[in-house]
N, C-alpha and C positions, 0 to 999 in steps of 0.2 A: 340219103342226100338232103331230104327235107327238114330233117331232125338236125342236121349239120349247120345248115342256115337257121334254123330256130334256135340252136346253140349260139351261133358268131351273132346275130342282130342282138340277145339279151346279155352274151359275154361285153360287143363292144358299148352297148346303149347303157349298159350299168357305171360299163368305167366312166364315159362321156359325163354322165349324169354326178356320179361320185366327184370328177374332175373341175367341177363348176364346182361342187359343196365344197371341195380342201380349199380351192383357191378365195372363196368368200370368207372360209374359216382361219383360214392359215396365212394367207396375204396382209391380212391387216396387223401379223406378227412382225412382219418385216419393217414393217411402212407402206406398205400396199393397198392400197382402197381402190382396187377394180370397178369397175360399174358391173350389174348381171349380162350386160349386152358385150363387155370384154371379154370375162370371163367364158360366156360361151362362143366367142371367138377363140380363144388361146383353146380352150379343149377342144374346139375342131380340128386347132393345127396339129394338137398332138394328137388327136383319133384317127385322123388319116395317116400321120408319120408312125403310128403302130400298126396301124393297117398295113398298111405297105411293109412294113421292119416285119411283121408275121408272114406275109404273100412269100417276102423273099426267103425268108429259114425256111417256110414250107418246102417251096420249089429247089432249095438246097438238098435238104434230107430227104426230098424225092430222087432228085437226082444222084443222091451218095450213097443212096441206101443200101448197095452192096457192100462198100467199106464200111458202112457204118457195124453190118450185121459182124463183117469178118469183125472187127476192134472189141466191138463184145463177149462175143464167140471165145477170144486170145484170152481175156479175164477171167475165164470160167474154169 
């Protein structure tokens, strides 16, 4: 369990982090000149809206996970 939250805090803390660098990098291709204090606004909004988008698949394929085993099972 502890190794599992040591996993999600450096999985989402790298995207977060990475997500600042593209949009400083990549935004001024458009026409974009974010401030650093936007930028780590907008990759909050999408670190939570992926948080949640993974909570929900999780608790999805927790809950199908019989279908899921039969559908693979048919392939073999």
């Amino acid at each position: 369990m502890k190794r599992d939250i040591f996993e999600s805090v450096i999985d989402v803390g790298s995207g977060f982090i990475l997500a600042i660098l593209i949009q400083l990098l990549i935004f001024p291709l458009f026409g974009l000149y974010p401030t650093i204090l936007d930028s780590v606004g907008i990759a909050l909004i999408f670190t939570v809206v992926s948080m949640i988008r993974s909570a929900i698949w999780r608790w999805w394929f927790r809950r199908n996970d019989v279908r899921i085993e039969r559908l693979f099972k048919s392939y073999k």
